[in-house]
N, C-alpha and C positions, 0 to 999 in steps of 0.2 A: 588357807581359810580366809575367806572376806572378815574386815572388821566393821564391827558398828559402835560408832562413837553417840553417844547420847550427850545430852547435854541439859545444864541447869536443873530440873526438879526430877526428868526421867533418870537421869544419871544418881541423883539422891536414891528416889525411888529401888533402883537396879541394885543400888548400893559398890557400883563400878561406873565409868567412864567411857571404857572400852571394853567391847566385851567380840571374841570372836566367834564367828558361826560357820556351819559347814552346809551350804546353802548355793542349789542353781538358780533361785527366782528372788527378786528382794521382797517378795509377801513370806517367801518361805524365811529369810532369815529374820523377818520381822515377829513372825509367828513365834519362833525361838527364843526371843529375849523374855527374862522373866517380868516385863514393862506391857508386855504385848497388847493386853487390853487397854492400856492409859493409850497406847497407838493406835487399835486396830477399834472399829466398834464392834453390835454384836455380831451383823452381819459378814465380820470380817475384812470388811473394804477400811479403808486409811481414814481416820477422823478429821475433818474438815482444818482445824488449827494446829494439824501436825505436818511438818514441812520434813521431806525428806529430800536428800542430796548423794548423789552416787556417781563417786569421782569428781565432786564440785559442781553436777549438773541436776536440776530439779529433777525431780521424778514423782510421778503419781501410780503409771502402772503396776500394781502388785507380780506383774507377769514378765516382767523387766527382766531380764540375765543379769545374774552377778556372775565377774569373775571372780577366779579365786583369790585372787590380789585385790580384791574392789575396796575402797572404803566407804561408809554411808553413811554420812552425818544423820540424825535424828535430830529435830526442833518442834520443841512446843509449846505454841505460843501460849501463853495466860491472858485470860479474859474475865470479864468480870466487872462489877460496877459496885 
C-alpha cells in the first residue's frame, strides 16, 4: 500500500500523520484521505497552495501511477493576511 504523509494542519485535520491507501493513481489516493476536500477543490483537480511530492519529486498530475511502495508527502501552505 502507498503511504501518505500529511503534514502540519492536514495532519491535525486527518487526526493522523500517516495514513495508507490502496491506490493506482495519486488523485485516486488523494481522493481517500478523510482531508480530501482541504486538498482537492470542488471540481476535483489539486488546490492551488497544496504542494504534493511522490517519492521526494513534485507532482501535479492527478493521473500519476502510484506504486505500491510510493510515499506522498502532502503540504499546505497557509495564506492569508
Amino acid at each position: 500500500m502507498a503511504v501518505i504523509q500529511l503534514r502540519a494542519l492536514l495532519a491535525e485535520e486527518a487526526g493522523a500523520r500517516r495514513i495508507e491507501v490502496q491506490a493506482t493513481t495519486l488523485g485516486e489516493g488523494l481522493r481517500a484521505l478523510p482531508v480530501h476536500r482541504l486538498v482537492l477543490d470542488e471540481h476535483g483537480r489539486l488546490r492551488p497552495l497544496v504542494n504534493v511530492f511522490v517519492d521526494g519529486q513534485r507532482e501535479r498530475s492527478l493521473s500519476a501511477p502510484l506504486a505500491p511502495d510510493a510515499v506522498v508527502t502532502v503540504v499546505a501552505a497557509v495564506a492569508g493576511g
